[in-house]
C-alpha positions as CSV (number, residue, x, y, z in Angstrom):
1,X,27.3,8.9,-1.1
2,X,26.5,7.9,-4.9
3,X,26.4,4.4,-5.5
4,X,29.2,2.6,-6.0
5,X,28.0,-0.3,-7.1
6,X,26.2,-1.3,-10.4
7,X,23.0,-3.6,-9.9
8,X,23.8,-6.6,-12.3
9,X,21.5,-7.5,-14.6
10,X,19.8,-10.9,-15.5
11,X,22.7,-11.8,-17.8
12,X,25.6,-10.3,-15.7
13,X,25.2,-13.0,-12.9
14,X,25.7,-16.5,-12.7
15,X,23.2,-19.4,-14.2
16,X,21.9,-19.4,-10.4
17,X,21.7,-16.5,-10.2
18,X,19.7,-16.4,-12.9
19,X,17.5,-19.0,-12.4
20,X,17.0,-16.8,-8.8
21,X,16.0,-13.9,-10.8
22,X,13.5,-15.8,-12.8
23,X,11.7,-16.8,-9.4
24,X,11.6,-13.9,-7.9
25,X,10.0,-11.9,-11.6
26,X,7.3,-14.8,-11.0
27,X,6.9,-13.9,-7.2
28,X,7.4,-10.1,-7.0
29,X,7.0,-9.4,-10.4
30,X,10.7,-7.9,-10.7
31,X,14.3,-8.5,-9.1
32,X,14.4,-5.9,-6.1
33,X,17.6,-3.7,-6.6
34,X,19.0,-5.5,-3.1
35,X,18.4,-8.7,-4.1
36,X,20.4,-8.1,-7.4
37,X,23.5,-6.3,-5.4
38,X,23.9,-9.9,-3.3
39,X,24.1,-11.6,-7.0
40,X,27.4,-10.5,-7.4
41,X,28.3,-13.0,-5.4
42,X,27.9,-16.6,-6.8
43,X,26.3,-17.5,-3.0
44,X,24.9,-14.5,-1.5
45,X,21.5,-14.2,-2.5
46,X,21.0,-17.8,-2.2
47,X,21.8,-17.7,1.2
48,X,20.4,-14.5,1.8
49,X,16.8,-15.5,0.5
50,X,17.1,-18.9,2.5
51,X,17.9,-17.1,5.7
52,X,15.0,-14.5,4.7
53,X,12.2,-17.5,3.7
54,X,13.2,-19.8,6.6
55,X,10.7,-21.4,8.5
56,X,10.0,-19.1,12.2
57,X,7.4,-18.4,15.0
58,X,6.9,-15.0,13.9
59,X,3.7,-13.9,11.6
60,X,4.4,-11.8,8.7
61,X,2.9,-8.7,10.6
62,X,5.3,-9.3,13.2
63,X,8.0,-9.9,11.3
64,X,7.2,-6.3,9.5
65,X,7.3,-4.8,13.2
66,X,10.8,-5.9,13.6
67,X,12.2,-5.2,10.1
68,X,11.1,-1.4,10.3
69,X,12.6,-1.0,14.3
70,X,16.0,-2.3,12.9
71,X,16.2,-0.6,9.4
72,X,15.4,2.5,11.4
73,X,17.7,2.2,13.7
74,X,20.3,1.3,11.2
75,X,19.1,4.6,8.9
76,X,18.5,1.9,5.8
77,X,16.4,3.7,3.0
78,X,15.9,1.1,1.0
79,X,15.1,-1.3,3.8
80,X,13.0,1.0,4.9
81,X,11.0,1.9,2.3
82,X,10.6,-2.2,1.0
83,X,9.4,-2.6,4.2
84,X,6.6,-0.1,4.5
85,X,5.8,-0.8,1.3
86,X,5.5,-4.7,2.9
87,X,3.9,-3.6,6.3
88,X,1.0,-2.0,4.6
89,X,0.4,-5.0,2.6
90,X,0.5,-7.0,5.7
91,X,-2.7,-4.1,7.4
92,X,-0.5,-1.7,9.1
93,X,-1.9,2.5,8.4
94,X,0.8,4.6,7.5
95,X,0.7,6.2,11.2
96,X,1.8,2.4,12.3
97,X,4.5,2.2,10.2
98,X,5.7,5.2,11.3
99,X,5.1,4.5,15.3
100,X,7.1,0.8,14.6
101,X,10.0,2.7,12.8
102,X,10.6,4.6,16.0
103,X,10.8,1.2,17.9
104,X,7.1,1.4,19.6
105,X,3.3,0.4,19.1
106,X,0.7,2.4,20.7
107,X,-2.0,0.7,18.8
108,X,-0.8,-2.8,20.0
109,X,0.7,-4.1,23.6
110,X,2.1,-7.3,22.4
111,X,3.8,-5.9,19.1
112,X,5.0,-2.9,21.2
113,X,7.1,-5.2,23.7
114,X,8.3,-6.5,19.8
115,X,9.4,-3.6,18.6
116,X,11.0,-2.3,21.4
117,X,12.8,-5.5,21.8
118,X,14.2,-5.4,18.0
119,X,14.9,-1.8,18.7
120,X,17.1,-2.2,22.1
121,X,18.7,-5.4,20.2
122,X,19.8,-3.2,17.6
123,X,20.8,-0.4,19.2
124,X,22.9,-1.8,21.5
125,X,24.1,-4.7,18.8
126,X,23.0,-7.4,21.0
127,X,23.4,-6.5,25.1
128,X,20.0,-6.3,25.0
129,X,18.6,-5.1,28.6
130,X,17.3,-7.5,30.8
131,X,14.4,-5.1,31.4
132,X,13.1,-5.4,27.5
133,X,13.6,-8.9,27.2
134,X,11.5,-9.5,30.7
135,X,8.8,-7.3,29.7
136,X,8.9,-9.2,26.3
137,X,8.6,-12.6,28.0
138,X,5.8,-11.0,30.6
139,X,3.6,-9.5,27.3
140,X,3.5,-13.8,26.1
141,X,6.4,-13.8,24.1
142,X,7.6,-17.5,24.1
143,X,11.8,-17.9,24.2
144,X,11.4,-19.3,20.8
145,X,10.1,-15.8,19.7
146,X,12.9,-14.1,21.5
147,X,15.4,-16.4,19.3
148,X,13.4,-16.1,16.3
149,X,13.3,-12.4,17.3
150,X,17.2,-11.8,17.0
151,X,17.6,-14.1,14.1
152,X,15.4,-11.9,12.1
153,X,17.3,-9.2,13.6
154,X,20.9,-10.6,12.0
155,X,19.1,-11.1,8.7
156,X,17.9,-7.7,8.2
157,X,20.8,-6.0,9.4
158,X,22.5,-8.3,6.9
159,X,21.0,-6.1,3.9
160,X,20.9,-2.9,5.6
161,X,25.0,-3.4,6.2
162,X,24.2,-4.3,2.1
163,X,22.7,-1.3,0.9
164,X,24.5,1.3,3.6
165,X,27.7,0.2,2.1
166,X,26.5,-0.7,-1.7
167,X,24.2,2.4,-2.0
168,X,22.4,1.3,-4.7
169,X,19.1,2.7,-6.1
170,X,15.9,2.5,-4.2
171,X,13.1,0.7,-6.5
172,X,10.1,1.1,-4.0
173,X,8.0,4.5,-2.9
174,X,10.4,6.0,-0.9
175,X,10.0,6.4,2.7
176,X,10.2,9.7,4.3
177,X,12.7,10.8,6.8
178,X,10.6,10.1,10.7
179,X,12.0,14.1,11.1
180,X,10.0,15.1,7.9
181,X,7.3,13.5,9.4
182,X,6.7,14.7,12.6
């Protein structure tokens, strides 16, 4: 599908939006295509970003773990390829990324039981099995993680619902098809 939507510029949003903009050119450097798609609503990104920067008991590698499981599972290309482009900042290889995309991690026994959690959460949009969440629980996951877990869940299938329905342009390295790369 082409895109459908136009990504709005600076001066085709609202004076929040704007000022949102600004913020994230002096964080990131520029506006992620994503981010301007939820700007053309007045409350979106706002919202969006809070939900996104709020405070949880996840690290940022772990959080990485679960964004790639559930943009995978939700075939998101643009989620996907921000977020390897994130996970490698964060000290994941390349062969990582890929192994957490398909909802596992060898290399890791803790963020395996994390990524097949997000995966089975995903996949079956929420009747998660008993089996994955005890084995998540047994590995020293705390039920704060587990909650923390399927809030991050929500908020990145929030923008993968985003960019599977908007189609707008991908502005990171895209990231290849797991099919190509086996």
């Amino acid at each position: 599908m082409n895109s459908t939507f136009k990504v709005p510029t600076r001066n085709e949003v609202s004076p929040q939006n704007q000022a949102i903009f600004d913020n994230l050119e002096k964080a990131v450097g520029f506006v992620p295509n994503l981010f301007a798609t939820y700007a053309h609503s007045e409350n979106a990104l706002k919202n969006y970003l809070d939900l996104s920067n709020a405070a949880t008991s996840l690290k940022a590698k772990e959080k990485e773990a679960v964004n790639l499981a559930v943009s995978e599972v939700n075939q998101c290309q643009y989620c996907l390829s921000a977020h390897t482009a994130i996970a490698g900042m964060n000290g994941y290889t390349q062969e990582q990324i890929l192994e957490l995309r398909s909802g596992k991690a060898s290399f890791d026994a803790k963020i395996d039981v994390l990524a097949r959690l997000a995966k089975n959460i995903t996949e079956n949009r929420g009747a998660t099995s008993p089996d994955v969440v005890s084995a998540f629980l047994a590995a020293g996951w705390t039920k704060e993680n587990l909650i923390d877990t399927i809030v991050l869940v929500g908020d990145k299938t929030i923008s993968n619902y985003l960019h599977r329905t908007t189609q707008v342009p991908v502005d990171f390295p895209v990231a290849k098809s797991l099919s190509l790369t086996a």
